[in-house]
N, C-alpha and C positions, 0 to 999 in steps of 0.2 A: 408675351405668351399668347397663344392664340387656343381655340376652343378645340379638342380633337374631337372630329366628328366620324360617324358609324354608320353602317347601315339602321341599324337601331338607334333611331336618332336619341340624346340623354341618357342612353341606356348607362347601369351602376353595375358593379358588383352586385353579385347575390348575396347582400345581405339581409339581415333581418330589421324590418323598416323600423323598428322601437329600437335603438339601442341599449341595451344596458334592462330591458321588461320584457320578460320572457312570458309569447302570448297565454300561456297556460295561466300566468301569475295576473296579466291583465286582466285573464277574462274572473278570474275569481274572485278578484276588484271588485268588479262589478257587480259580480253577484254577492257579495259576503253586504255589501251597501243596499242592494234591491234597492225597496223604495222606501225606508224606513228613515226619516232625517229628523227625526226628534230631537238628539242629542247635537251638537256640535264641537268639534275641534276647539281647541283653546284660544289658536289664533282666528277660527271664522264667526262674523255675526251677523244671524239673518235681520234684514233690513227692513223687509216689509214684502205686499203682495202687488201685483200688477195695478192694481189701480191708484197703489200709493206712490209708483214709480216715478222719479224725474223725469224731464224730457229726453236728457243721452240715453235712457234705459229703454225709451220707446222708440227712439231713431230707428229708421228704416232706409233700406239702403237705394241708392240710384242705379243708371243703368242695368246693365242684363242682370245684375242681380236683383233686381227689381221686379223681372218678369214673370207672368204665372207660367208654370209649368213642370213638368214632372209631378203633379198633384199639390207642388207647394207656391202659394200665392206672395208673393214677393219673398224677401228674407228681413225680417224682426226679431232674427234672436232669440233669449230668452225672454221678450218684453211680457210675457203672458204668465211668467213665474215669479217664484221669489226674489227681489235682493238681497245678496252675501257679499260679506268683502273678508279676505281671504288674505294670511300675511306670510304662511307656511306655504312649503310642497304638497304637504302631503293632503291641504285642505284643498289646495288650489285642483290638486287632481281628485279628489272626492265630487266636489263638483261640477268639476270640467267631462267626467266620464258618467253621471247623474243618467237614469232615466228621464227625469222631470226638466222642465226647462228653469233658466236659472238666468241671472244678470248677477256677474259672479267679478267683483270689484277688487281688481290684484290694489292693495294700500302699502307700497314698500318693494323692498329689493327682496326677489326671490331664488335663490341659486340652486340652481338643479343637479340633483348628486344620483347619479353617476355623470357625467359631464356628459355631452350630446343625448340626452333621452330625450323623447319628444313624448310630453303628455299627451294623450290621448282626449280627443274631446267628441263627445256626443252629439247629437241631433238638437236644435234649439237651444243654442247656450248662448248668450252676451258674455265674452272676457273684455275686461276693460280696465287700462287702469287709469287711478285715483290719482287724476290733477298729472302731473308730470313724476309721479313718485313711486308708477305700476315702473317696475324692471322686472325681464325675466334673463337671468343671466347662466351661460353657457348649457341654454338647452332652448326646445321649443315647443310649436304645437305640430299635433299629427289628427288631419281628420279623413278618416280612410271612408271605405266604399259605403257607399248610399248615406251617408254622413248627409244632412243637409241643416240648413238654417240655423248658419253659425256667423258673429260678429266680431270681430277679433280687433279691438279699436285702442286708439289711446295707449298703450305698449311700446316701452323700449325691452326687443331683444334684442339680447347680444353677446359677444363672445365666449361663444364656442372654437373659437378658432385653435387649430392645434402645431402653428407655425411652419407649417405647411402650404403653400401658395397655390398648388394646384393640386390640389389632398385628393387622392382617389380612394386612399382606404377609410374616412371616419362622412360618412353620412349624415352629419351633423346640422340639419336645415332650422332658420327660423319657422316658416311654416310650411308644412309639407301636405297636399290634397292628392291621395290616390282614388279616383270614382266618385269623389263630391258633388254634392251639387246647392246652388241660393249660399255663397259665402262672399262676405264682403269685409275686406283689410281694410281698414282706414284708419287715417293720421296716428300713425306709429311707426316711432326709430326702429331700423332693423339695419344692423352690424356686424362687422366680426364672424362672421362664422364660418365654418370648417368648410362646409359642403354651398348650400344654398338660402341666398333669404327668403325666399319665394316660391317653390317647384308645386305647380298644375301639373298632375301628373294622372293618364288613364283615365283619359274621355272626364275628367273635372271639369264643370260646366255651368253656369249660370253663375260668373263670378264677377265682384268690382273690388275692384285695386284702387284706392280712392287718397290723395294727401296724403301718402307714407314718404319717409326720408330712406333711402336708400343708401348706403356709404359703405365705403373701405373693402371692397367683398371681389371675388373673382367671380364665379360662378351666382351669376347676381338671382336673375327672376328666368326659372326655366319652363317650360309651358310645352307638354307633348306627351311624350314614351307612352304613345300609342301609333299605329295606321286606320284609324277611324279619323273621319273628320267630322266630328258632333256637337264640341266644345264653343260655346260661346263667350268671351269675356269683356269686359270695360275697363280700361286704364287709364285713367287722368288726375290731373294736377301731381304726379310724383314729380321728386326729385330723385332723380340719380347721380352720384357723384364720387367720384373716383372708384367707380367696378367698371373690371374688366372688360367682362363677356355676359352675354346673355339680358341685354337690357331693354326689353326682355327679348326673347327668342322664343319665337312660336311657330310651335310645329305642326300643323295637320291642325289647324285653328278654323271652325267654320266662318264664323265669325271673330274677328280680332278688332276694336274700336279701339283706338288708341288718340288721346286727345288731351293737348294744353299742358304735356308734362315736358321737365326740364332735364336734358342730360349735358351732364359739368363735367370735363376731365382739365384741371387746372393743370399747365406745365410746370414743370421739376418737383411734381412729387412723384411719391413713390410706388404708383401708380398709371398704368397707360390704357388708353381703350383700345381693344381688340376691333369691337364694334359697338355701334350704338342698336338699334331697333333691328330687329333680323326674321323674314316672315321666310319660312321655310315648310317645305313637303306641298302638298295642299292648300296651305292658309288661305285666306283671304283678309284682307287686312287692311282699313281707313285708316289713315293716320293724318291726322289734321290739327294745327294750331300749336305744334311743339317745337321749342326750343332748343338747339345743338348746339353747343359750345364748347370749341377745343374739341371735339369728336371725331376719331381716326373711325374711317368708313360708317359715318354715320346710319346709313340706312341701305341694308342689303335685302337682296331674297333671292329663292333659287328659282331659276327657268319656271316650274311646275305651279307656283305663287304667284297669287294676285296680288299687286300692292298701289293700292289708292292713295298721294299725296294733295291734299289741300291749304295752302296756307303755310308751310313751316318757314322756320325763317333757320339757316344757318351763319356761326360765326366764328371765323377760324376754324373750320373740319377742313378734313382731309380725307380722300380716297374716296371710296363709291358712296353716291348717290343715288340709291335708284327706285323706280317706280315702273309699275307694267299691269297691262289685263285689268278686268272687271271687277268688281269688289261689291259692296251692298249700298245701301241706305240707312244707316242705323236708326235716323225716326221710324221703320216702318216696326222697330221694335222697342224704342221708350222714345221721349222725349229728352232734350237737353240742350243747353246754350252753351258756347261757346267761349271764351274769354279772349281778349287780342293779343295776338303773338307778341306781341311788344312788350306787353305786363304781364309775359309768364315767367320772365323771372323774379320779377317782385312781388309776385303775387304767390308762386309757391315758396318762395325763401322764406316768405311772413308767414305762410298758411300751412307749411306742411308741418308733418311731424303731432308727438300730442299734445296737448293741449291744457292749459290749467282750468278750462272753464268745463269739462268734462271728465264726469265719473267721480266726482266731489260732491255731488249734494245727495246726503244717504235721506233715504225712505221718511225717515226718524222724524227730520226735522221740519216738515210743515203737515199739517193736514193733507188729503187727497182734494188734487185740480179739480175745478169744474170747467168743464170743455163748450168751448160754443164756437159753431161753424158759420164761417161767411163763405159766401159765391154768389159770386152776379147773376150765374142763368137762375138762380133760384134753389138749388140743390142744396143748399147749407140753410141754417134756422135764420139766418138776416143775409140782406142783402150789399149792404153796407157797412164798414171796419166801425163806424160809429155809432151807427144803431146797437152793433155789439157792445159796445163798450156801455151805452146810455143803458142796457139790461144789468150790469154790473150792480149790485145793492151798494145805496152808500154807506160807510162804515165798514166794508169788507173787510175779512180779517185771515183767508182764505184762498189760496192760490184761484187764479182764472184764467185759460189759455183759450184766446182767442186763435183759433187755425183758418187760415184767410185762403181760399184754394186760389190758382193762380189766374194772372187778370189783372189787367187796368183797372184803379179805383180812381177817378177823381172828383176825390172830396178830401176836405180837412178834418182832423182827429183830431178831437182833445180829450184826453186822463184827465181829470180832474180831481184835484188833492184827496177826495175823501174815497178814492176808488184805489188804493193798494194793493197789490201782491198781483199786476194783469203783467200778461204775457202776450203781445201779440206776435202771432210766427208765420209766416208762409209754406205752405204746404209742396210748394213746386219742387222739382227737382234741381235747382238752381235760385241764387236770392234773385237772378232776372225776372223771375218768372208772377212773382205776385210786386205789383207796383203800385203806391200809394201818390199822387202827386196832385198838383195843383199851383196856380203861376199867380199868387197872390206877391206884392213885392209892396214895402214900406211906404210908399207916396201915393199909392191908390188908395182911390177916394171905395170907403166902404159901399155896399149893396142900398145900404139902406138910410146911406148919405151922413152918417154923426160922424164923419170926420174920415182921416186916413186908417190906415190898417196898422204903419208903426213898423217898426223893425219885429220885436216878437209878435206879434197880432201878423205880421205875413204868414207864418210858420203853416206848411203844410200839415206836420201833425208834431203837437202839442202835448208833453209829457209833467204832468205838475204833481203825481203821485209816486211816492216814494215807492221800492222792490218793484219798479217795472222793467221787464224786459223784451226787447225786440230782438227778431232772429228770422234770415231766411228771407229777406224782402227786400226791397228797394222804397225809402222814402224819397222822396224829388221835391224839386220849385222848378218849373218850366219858364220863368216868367221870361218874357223875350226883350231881352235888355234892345237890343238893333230896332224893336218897332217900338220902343218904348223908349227912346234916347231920350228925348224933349222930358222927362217925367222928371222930378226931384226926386228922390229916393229910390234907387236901385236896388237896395238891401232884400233877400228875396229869400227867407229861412226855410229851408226842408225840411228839419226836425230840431225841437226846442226840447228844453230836456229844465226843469226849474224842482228837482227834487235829489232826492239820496238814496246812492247802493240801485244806481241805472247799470243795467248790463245790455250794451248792443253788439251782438254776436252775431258774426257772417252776415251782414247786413251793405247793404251801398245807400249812402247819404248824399245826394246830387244838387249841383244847384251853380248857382258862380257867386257872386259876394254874398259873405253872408250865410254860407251854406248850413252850418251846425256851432247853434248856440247851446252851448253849456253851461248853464244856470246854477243858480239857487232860488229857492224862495221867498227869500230875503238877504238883506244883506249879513245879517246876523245868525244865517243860518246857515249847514254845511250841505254839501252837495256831490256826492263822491256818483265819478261816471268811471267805469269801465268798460272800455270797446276794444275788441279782439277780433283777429280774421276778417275786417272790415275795408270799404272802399269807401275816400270821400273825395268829391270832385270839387273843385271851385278853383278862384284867383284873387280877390281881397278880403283879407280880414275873414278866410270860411272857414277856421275854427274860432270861436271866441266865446267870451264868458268867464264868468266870475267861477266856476266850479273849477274843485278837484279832478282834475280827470287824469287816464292812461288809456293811451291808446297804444295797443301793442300788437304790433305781428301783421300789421296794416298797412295800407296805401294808402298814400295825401297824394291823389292825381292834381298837378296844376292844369289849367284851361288857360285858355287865351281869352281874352276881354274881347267884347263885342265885335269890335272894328278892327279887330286881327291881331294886336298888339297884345306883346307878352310883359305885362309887369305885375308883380303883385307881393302878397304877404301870406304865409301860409296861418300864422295863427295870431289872434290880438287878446293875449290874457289880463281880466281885469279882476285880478286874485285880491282878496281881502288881506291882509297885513297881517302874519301870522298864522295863516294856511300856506299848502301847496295849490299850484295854480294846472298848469299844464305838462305830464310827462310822455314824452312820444319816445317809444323803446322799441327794437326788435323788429325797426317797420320799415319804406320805403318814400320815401319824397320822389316822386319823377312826372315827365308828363311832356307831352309834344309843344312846345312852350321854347323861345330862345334861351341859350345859354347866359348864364350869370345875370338873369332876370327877376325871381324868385326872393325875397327875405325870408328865411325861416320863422321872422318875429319882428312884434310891435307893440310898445303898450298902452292899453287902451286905458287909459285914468275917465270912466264913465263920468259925465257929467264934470267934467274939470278936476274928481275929488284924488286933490296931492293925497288922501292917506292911505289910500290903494298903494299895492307892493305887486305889478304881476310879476309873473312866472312862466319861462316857460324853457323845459330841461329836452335838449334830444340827444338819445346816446342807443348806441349798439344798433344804428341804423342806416342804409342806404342812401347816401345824398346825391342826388342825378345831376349834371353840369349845370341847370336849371338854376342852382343857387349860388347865391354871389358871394364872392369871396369874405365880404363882410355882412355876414347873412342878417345880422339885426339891424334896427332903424327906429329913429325917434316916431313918437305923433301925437300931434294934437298938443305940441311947449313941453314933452315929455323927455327926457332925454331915456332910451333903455337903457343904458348904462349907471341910472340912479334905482335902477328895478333889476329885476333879477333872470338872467337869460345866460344860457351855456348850454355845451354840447361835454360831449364825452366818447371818446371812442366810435365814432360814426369811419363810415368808408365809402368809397366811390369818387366818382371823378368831381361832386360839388362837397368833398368835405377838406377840411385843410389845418394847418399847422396852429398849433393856440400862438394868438401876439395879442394886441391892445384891443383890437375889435372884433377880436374874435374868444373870448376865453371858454380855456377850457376845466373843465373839475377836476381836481387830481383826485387818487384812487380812494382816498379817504372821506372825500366829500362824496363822492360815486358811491360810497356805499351805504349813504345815509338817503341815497336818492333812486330810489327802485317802487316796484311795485309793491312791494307788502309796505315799507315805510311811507308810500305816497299812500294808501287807501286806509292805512292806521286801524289795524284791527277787523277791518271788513274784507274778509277772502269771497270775490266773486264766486259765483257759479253760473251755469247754463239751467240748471235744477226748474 
């Protein structure tokens, strides 16, 4: 099927943009509510006030929705109001249509009656849902004219679809903007539905489109039904996969940035792409560092359109390709980095979509943060990540969010056990952009001459306190193994982790042997790490440690060793006997590295001790040709095969059949080995 197009480009039927709420009924919504919210719904409970708020509550959005303008200074949402989490309709619209701003927490599946209505939401609202468990099912949102400073995150909507394929009578959209302005979608499933998952419609403007899953849809992401060209928007890291038409299609776009997203059209389903990316009328439109796969006419535009290609990579498309004319600079209006064409599809497979470490930690449960800012030129209260931390009281008992504004730091960080509940995060608009590092490596002789530095004593930054969390940053070890060949000890740690209930979120962990040791405190103690949406780069042994860890929804980049040559181990677990050791789920193994080079595993019995059991489980994940067909290996008189190592359900061109060296879990054992049974009672957050 192909898109019929008009002179009125996207134009609909004259219907009425609410389905099924008759505006006379909305607006007296509204008013019968004013501003009186003393009471509450049965299913809503308020959470708390803006300064009690988690960190997803305070999230603020990147690109042009970022931007000051129209009188509104980026887009945050509800961050300056209450928290409410919300289980009902009718709550869910109480607050979405609020005068007051709100961080309004969908907890649960909500189905929308009359089918296709679009709740209406307000000025300054955060909608988000709770962990993976917000559904809005067979309806959506509607934020009409001069609507602005709205967040719509963490959300699976979906079917509304009314079996109908190319539906011209039910209007049934996930989110629809008529005049909007400062709104930003991010990482949420959007599905199924009748009309559209997405329509920017009527000069909608200052908008970011950020890590949403896109799927099964015809009329996917529409952007136009105007002749003004005013409209600014930001598009990256989506996936789209198996829609049609309109991925997206933009029409009379002043600005269109489009960057690092994935469009997927698999052969023999039951879907085909019309086209991929489509700058039409006016536009002007960058498009850079995006993925085409399997895409019929990947990237068109008409005569009148500017369209800027930088960077993309196609694989299998077919049909037009094209590019033309002047386009913009998009630094001259935010910042942003880029990610490589190569790992955008394993970077948004893992990262898009929502998320279980967001829109889970309510108001309730800790005291309010205390906030302390770093920046190098001096504009933050220290200048340094570890003068911040040394301000920390010892004994803390009290959340503390260090915000590190973006910038080269090289220096080393240490947490120190008695400094609990720190949060260090990067304030940039990319985890590139604030960088912690330093090229200390095991066989150097310390500063001050008592001896070497040690495998953990290299560690760039240093986490010995329990509830800490990193987010938004880049930790690193530079240390230069090629000028440093002659040295004994290569081991070169970027981030050490020797405590319990670590959450590392949207983070990059850098370094090559050695890169992220996962601890405990003891041997006799436990150590549970959760990392999500994260990158970690190395080649020997650069996962390892004795802790519980998951890492999920992530990339394990391999590197090449010094002197060019591809071999290595991606993780060496040295689990205590009786705990879980290492789970890597939902993630990516790949990296410019030769094929069948790679062990997924090795066990590391520290110190010679036979009574160590590692562990180490990869399932529901990407294996690149990188790994070898018998992807475990002994070390150090150990054999893996007397310790504990399996995969489960993995795919891609490095995963393979269960036999004798390769075993696999069957579904039973698989179910005893996931994320809630590996952290035993500890549900992450980003909070």
């Amino acid at each position: 099927m192909t898109e019929t197009r008009s002179r009125a480009r996207h134009r609909r039927r004259g219907k009425a943009l609410v389905i099924g709420v008759p505006t006379a009924l909305a607006a007296a919504g509204v008013l019968a509510y004013g501003t009186a919210f003393g009471m509450f719904g049965t299913d809503a409970r308020p959470e708390a006030g803006a300064a009690d708020a988690p960190a997803w509550a305070r999230a603020v959005a990147d690109g042009f929705a970022s931007v000051d303008a129209l009188g509104q200074k980026g887009t945050y949402g509800g961050r300056d109001g209450r928290t409410v989490t919300v289980r009902s309709l009718a709550d869910l619209e109480k607050y979405a249509t609020a005068p007051e701003p709100y961080v309004i927490v969908v907890a649960g599946t909500i189905t929308v009656n009359p089918t296709g209505k679009e709740i209406k939401v307000a000025s300054d609202k955060t909608i988000i849902g709770s962990g993976t468990s917000g559904h809005i099912v067979g309806g959506g949102f509607f934020l009409g004219q001069g609507v602005h400073n709205v967040i719509i995150r963490n959300l699976t909507i979906r079917d509304a679809y009314q079996g109908v394929w190319n539906d011209k009578e039910h209007d049934f959209d996930a989110v629809q903007m008529d005049g909007a302005h400062h709104v930003w979608i991010d990482h949420n499933d959007l599905r199924h539905m009748a009309d559209g998952l997405i329509d920017s419609r009527k000069d909608t403007t200052y908008v970011t489109v950020s890590w949403n899953r896109l799927a099964n849809n015809n009329k996917t992401f529409g952007i136009g039904w105007t002749e003004n060209v005013t409209a600014d928007l930001t598009i990256h890291h989506n996936w789209f996969r198996e829609t049609e038409q309109r991925n997206p299609s933009t029409d009379n776009v002043a600005h269109a940035h489009l960057y690092n997203n994935l469009l997927q059209d698999d052969a023999g389903t039951g879907v085909t792409s019309s086209y991929g990316n489509y700058a039409r009328g006016r536009t002007r439109m960058v498009l850079e560092n995006s993925y085409f796969q399997g895409v019929n006419n990947p990237v068109i535009k008409d005569a009148t359109a500017a369209l800027v290609q930088r960077g993309n990579l196609f694989s299998g498309t077919t049909g037009r390709n094209e590019s033309g004319g002047t386009a913009f600079d998009p630094k001259t209006y935010y910042p942003y980095t880029l990610d490589p064409t190569a790992a955008v599809p394993a970077l948004v497979k893992s990262g898009a979509g929502p998320r279980p470490s967001l829109g889970t930690a309510t108001a309730t449960a800790a005291p309010a943060a205390t906030t302390l800012t770093v920046a190098k030129d001096g504009s933050g209260r220290f200048t340094s990540v570890q003068k911040a931390v040394d301000a920390v009281p010892a004994g803390n008992t009290s959340p503390v969010v260090i915000r590190v504004a973006p910038g080269v730091y090289r220096e080393t960080v240490k947490v120190p056990s008695n400094k609990p509940h720190v949060t260090i995060e990067g304030t940039g608009a990319s985890r590139k952009d604030t960088v912690i590092v330093e090229g200390h490596a095991s066989g150097m002789t310390r500063p001050d001459g008592s001896g070497t530095y040690g495998t953990g004593g290299s560690a760039t930054v240093a986490v010995e306190a329990d509830d800490f969390r990193a987010r938004n940053l880049t930790v690193s070890n530079d240390f230069d193994e090629a000028a440093n060949r002659n040295l004994n000890g290569h081991q070169a740690v970027a981030l050490r982790t020797a405590a319990d209930r670590v959450v590392l979120d949207g983070v990059i962990v850098s370094g090559d042997q050695d890169t992220l040791l996962l601890d405990t405190a003891a041997k006799d103690r436990i150590g549970r790490v959760y990392m999500t949406g994260s990158y970690v780069f190395g080649n020997v042994d650069f996962v390892f440690g004795r802790a519980t860890a998951v890492i999920d929804r992530s990339v394990l980049t391999l590197k090449k060793r010094w002197d060019g040559t591809s071999a290595g181990y991606v993780t060496a677990p040295s689990t205590v006997a009786g705990r879980k050791g290492f789970l890597i789920t939902r993630s990516t193994v790949n990296g410019d590295v030769t094929a069948g080079s790679f062990h997924l595993g090795r066990p590391w019995h520290a110190g010679g001790d036979a009574t160590l059991d590692p562990q180490t489980t990869v399932r529901d994940s990407v294996l690149s040709a990188a790994v070898r067909t018998t992807p475990w290996t002994d070390m150090g008189g150990f054999s893996w095969k007397a310790d504990r190592f399996a995969e489960y359900r993995n795919t891609g061109p490095g995963s393979g059949p269960a036999h004798a060296d390769r075993p696999h879990l069957t579904p039973a054992q698989a179910a005893a080995q996931d994320t809630a049974h590996w952290l035993d009672g500890w549900t992450p957050t980003a909070g």
